[in-house]
C-alpha positions in Angstrom: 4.9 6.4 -19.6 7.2 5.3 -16.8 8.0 5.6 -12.9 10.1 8.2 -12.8 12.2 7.7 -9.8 12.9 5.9 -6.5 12.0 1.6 -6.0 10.8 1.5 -9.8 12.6 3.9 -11.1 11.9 3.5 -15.0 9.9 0.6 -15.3 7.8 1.2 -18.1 3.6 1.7 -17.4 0.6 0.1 -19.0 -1.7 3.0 -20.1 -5.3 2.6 -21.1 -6.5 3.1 -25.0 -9.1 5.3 -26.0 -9.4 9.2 -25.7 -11.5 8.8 -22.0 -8.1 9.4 -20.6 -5.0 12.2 -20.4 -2.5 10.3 -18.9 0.0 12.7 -16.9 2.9 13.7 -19.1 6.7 12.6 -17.4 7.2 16.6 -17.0 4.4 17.2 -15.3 4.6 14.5 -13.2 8.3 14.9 -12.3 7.3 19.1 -11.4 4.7 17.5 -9.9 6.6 15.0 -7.8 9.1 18.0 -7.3 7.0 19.9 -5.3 5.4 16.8 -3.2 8.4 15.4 -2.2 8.9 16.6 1.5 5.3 15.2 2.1 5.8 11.7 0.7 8.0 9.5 2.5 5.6 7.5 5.1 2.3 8.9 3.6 -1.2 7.6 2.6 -1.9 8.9 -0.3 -5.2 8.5 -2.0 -5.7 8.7 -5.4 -8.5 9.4 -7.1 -9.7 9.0 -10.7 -6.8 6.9 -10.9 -6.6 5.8 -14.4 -3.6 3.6 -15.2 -2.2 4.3 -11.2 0.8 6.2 -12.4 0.2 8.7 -9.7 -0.4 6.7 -6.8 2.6 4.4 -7.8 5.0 7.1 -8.6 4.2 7.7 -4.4 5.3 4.3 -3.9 8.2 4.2 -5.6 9.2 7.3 -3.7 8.6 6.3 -0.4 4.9 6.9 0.4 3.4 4.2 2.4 0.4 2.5 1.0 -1.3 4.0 -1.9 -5.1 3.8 -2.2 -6.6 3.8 -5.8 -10.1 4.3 -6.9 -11.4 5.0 -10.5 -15.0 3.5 -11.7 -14.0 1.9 -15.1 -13.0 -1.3 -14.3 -10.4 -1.8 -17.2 -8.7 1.2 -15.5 -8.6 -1.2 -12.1 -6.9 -3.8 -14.6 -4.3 -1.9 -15.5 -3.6 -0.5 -11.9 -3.3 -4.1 -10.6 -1.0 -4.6 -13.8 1.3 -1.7 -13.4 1.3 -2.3 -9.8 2.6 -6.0 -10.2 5.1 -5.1 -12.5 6.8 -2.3 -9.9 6.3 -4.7 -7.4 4.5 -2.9 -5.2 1.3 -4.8 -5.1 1.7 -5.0 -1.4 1.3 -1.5 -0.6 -1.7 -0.8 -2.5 -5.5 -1.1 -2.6 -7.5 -0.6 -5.8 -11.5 0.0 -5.9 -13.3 0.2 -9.1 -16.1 1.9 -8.4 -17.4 5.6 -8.7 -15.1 7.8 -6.2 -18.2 8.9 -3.8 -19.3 5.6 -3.3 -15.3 5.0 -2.5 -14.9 7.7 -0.3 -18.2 6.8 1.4 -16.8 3.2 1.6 -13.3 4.3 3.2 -14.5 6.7 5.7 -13.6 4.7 8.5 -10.0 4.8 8.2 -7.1 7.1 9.0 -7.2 10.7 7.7 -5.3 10.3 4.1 -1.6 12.5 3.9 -2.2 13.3 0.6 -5.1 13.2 -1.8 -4.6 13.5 -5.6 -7.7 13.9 -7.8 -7.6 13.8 -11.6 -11.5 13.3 -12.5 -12.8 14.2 -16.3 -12.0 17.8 -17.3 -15.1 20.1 -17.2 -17.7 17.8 -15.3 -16.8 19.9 -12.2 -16.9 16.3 -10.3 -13.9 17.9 -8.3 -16.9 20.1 -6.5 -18.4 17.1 -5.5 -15.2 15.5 -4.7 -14.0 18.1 -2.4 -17.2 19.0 -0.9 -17.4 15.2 0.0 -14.1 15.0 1.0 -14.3 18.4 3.4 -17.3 16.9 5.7 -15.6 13.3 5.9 -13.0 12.2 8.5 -10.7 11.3 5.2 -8.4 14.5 5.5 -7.2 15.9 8.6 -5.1 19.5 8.9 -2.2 18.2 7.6 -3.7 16.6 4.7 -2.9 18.4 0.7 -5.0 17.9 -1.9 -4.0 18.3 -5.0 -6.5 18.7 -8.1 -5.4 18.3 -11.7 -7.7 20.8 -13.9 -8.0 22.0 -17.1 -6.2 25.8 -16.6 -9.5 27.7 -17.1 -11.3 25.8 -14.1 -12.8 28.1 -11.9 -11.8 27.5 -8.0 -13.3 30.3 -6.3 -15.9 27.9 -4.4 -13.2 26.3 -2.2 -12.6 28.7 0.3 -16.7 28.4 0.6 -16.1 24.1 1.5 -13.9 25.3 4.4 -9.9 25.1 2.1 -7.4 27.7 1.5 -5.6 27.3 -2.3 -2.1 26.7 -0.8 -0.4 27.3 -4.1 -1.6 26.7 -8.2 1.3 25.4 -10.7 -0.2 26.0 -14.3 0.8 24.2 -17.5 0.4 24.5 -21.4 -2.9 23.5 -21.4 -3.9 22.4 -17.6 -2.8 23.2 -13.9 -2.7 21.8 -10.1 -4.2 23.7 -7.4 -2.8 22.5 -4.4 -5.5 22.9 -1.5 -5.2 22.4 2.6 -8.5 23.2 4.9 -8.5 26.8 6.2 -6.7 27.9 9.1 -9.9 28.4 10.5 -10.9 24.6 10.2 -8.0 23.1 11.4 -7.9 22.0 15.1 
C-alpha cells in the first residue's frame, strides 16, 4: 500500500495486521481518487473509519487542506500518526481514536467538512447511523460529498429518507462507492 500521487507520491504505508480491516486496494483508490479530484484541492476532508489513514492522506498529498481522522481502535490511530509522519504531513492532520459518533458529536462545532469519506465494518449498517448523524449536524453543508465504501449488495434506498440524493454509485469486484450530496430540496 502506497500514496499514490501528488506531495507523497509513492511513499510506502503502514497497514494494520489482522483480518478487522480491508484496506483500499491501489485501483480502487486511484478510480477513486479519479473521480474526486475536482473537489480536493483546498478541502476538509473527513475521514471516517479510518484504518491505516490511507484515504485521508492520499487527500493530502493531493492538495486537500487538513484531513480529519477518526477510527475507535487505537492501534489504527498509531498507524495514522505513523503513515502521516512518514508523508510528512503531520501538520495538516488531526487523528481521534474513538468511536465515530462520539467524534462527530465532538467536532460539531467546526466548519462544514468538503468531503466526507466513510469506510465502517461491512454489514453492521453503522453507515445508517453515520449518515443519519451526519444529516442533522452542522458537519456537511450543500456542497459537501459523501462518499460510502460498501460491500456491493448494501441496500441504500433509506437515504433519500435522511434528506440525500445518491449522486452517482461506482461498483467493484466485490464492493462499491455510493457517492451522496443532501437533496436539492435541503440545500439552502
Amino acid at each position: 500500500m502506497r500514496v499514490i500521487a501528488g506531495t507523497a507520491r509513492s511513499v510506502p504505508l503502514k497497514t494494520l495486521q489482522g483480518k478487522g480491516t480491508r484496506p483500499t486496494t491501489d485501483r480502487i483508490k486511484e478510480t477513486l481518487f479519479n473521480i474526486l479530484q475536482e473537489d480536493l484541492y483546498g478541502c476538509r476532508f473527513l475521514d471516517l473509519f479510518a484504518g491505516s489513514g490511507q484515504i485521508g492522506i492520499e487527500a493530502l498529498s493531493r492538495g486537500a487542506a487538513e484531513a480529519v481522522f477518526v477510527d475507535y481502535s487505537r492501534s489504527a490511530a498509531g498507524c495514522i500518526q505513523d503513515n502521516l509522519k512518514k508523508t510528512k504531513l503531520e501538520d495538516k492532520a488531526r487523528v481521534y481514536p474513538m468511536d465515530v459518533i462520539g467524534a462527530l458529536k465532538r467536532l460539531s462545532y467546526e466548519e462544514p467538512f468538503s468531503l466526507v469519506f466513510l469506510d465502517p465494518p461491512y454489514q453492521e449498517h453503522l453507515e445508517q447511523e453515520v449518515l443519519r448523524v451526519l444529516a442533522g449536524s452542522s458537519l456537511i453543508s450543500d456542497s459537501t460529498k459523501i462518499v460510502v465504501e460498501a460491500e456491493k449488495d448494501t441496500d441504500f434506498s433509506y437515504v433519500e429518507e435522511m434528506g440525500y440524493s445518491i449522486m452517482r454509485t461506482k461498483e467493484y469486484k466485490t464492493n462499491k462507492h455510493v457517492f451522496l450530496c443532501l437533496r436539492e430540496d435541503r440545500k439552502g
